[in-house]
N, C-alpha and C positions, 0 to 999 in steps of 0.2 A: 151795248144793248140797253135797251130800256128799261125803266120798270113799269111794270104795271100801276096803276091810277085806279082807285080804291072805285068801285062801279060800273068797272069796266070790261068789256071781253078783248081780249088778244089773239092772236094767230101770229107764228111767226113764219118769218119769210126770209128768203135769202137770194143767190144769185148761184146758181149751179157751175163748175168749175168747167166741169169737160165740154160745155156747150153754153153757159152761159145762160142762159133762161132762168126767168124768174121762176122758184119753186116757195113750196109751202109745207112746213112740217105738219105728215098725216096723224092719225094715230099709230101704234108702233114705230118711229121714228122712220120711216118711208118720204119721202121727200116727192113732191109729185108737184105738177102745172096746175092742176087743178082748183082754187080755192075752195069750191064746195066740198072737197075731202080733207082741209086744212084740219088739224085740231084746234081745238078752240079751249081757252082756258077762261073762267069766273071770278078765280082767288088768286091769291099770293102765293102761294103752293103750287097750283098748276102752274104758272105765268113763271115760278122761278125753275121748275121740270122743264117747260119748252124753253127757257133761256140756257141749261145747262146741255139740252143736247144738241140746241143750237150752236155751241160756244164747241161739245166734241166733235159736231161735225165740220168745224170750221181747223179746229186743230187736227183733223184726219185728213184735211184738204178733200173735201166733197163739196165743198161749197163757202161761199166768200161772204162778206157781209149779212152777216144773221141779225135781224131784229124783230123785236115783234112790233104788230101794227093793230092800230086800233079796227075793229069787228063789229058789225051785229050779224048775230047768227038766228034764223028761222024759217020754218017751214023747208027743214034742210038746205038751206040755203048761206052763205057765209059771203056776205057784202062787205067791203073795207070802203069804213068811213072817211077816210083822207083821197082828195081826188088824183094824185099823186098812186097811190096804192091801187085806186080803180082805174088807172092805164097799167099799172104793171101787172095788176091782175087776168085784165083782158088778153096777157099778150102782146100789147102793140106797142110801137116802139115811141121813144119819147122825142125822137127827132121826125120833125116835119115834113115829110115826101120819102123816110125810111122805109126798108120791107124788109121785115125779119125775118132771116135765114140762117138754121139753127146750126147748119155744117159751115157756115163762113161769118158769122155774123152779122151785122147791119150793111146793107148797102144801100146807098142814094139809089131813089128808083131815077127813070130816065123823064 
């Protein structure tokens, strides 16, 4: 996992185990699709709270690769500044002509 970068906001993210889908750690450690309900950290303190439940939720096996990714959050709204992050955040899938199907995973469309 990362650390946080001294002026930064974070959200962290991961890959949901029983389905696969990208998720975002909410408040209360609730795990959801959503990014505009991610938590969002400012400091070293938050950023190392969402890396530790990131890290138990990975060791509980709820979800696999936990990191956090860089954020701006406003107007309720939580944008991830890596283009990379804003396709996983949309949802969609990172292979070309895929359609994501959350009961079987990626299949090539026809």
């Amino acid at each position: 996992m990362q650390k946080g970068a001294k002026g930064k906001s974070r959200a962290m993210t991961a890959n949901r185990l029983r389905d696969g889908l990208t998720v975002f750690l909410a408040d209360g450690g609730e795990w959801v699709t959503e990014i505009d309900r991610a938590a969002v950290a400012t400091d070293a303190d938050g950023m190392a709270a969402l890396e530790k439940q990131g890290a138990d939720a990975e060791a509980a096996q709820h979800v696999v690769g936990a990191y956090l990714i860089d954020v701006e959050a406003a107007d309720g709204h939580v944008r991830p500044l890596r283009n990379r992050e804003q396709i996983r955040a949309a949802g969609g899938p990172t292979v070309p002509g895929a359609v994501a199907d959350p009961g079987a995973g990626y299949a090539q469309s026809a």
